[in-house]
NUGU-569637 format. One record per atom (N, C-alpha, C): x, y, z; residue in three letters. Coordinates in steps of 0.1 Angstrom, whole numbers, plus 5000, padded with zeros to 4 digits. Atoms other than C-alpha are relative to their C-alpha. Example, Ala and Ser with C-alpha at 12.3 -4.5 7.8 and 13.67 -1.06 7.14 Angstrom:
<nodes>
500949885000Ala;512349555078Ala;500950125000Ala;499149895000Ser;513749895071Ser;499250115008Ser;
</nodes>
This chain:
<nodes>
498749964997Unk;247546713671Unk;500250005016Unk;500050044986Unk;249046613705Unk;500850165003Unk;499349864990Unk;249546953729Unk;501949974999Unk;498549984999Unk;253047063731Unk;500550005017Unk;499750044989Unk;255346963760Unk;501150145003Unk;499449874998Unk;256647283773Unk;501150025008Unk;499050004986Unk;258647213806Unk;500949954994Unk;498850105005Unk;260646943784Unk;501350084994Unk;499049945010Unk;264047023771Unk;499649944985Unk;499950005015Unk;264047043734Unk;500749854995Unk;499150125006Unk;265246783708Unk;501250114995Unk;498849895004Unk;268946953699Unk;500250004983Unk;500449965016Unk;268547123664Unk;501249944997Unk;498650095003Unk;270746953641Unk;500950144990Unk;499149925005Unk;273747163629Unk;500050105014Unk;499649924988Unk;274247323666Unk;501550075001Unk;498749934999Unk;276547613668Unk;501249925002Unk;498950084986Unk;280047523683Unk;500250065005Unk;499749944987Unk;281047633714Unk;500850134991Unk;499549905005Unk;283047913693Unk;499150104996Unk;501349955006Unk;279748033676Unk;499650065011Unk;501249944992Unk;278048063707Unk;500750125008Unk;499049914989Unk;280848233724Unk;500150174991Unk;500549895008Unk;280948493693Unk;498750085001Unk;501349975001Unk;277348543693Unk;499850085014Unk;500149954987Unk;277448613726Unk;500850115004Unk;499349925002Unk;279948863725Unk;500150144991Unk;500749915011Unk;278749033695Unk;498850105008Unk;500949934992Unk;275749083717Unk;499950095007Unk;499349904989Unk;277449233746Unk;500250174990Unk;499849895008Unk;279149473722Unk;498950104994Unk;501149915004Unk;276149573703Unk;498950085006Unk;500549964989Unk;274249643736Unk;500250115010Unk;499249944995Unk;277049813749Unk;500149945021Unk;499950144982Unk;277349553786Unk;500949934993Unk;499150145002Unk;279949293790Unk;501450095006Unk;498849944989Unk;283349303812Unk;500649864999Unk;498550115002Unk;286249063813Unk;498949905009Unk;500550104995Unk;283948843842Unk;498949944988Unk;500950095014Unk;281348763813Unk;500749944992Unk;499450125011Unk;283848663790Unk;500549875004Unk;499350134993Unk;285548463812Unk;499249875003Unk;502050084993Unk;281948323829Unk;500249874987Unk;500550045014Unk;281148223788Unk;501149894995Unk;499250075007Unk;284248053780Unk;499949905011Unk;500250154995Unk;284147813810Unk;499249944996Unk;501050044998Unk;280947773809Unk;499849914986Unk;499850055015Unk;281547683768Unk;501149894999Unk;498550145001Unk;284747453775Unk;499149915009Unk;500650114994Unk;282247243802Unk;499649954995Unk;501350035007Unk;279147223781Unk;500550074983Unk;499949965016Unk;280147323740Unk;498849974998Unk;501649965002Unk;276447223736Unk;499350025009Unk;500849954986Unk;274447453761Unk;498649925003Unk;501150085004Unk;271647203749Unk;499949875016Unk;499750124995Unk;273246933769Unk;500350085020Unk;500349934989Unk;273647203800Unk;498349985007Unk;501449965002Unk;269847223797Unk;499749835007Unk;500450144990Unk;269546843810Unk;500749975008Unk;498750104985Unk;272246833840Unk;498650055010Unk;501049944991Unk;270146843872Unk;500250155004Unk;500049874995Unk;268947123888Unk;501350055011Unk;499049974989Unk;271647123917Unk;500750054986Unk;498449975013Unk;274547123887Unk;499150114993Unk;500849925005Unk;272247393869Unk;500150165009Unk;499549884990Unk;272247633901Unk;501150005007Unk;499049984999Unk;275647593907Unk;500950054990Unk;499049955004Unk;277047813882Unk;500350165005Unk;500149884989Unk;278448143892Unk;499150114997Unk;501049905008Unk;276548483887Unk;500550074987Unk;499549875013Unk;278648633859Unk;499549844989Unk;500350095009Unk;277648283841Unk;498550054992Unk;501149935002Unk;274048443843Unk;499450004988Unk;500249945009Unk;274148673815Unk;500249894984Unk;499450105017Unk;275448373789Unk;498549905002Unk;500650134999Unk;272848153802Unk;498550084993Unk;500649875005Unk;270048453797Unk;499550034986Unk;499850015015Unk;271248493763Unk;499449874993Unk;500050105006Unk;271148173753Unk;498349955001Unk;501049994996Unk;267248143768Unk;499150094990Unk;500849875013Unk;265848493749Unk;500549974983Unk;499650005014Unk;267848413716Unk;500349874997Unk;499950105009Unk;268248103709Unk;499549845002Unk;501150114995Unk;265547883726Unk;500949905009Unk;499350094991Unk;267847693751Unk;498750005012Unk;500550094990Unk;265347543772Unk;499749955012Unk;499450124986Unk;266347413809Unk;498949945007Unk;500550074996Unk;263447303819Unk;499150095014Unk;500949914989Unk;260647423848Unk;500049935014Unk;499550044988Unk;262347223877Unk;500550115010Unk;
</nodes>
């Protein structure tokens, strides 16, 4: 069996949320955590009208990567701890 490639972004699972899902999920979260404020939602919806698959976020360069803002953060975070998004070890 050939070692696993770690740094790589992922192959994108097939049947990928939609940008609605992820935005829910993420929201649910907040809620059930008790965190989250009008800049998170807002952060999450751009950031979901840019990229609707955060998969495909996961391969823009690093510049475009560290240019999003800090309330973006917590969506990106999320998406990292729960649901294997990937970006890579650049």
């Amino acid at each position: 069996m050939l070692p696993a490639t770690v740094n790589a972004p992922g192959a994108e699972p097939a049947g990928s949320p939609s940008a609605q899902e992820w935005f829910d999920a993420y929201v649910a979260h907040l809620a059930a955590t008790g965190r989250g404020n009008h800049a998170y939602d807002y952060a999450a919806r751009v950031f979901l009208r840019r990229w609707p698959d955060p998969h495909r976020w996961a391969m823009e360069p690093l510049a475009v990567r560290l240019s999003l803002p800090s309330s973006a953060t917590a969506l990106v975070m999320f998406l990292i701890t729960r649901h294997g998004l990937r970006p890579g070890w650049d």
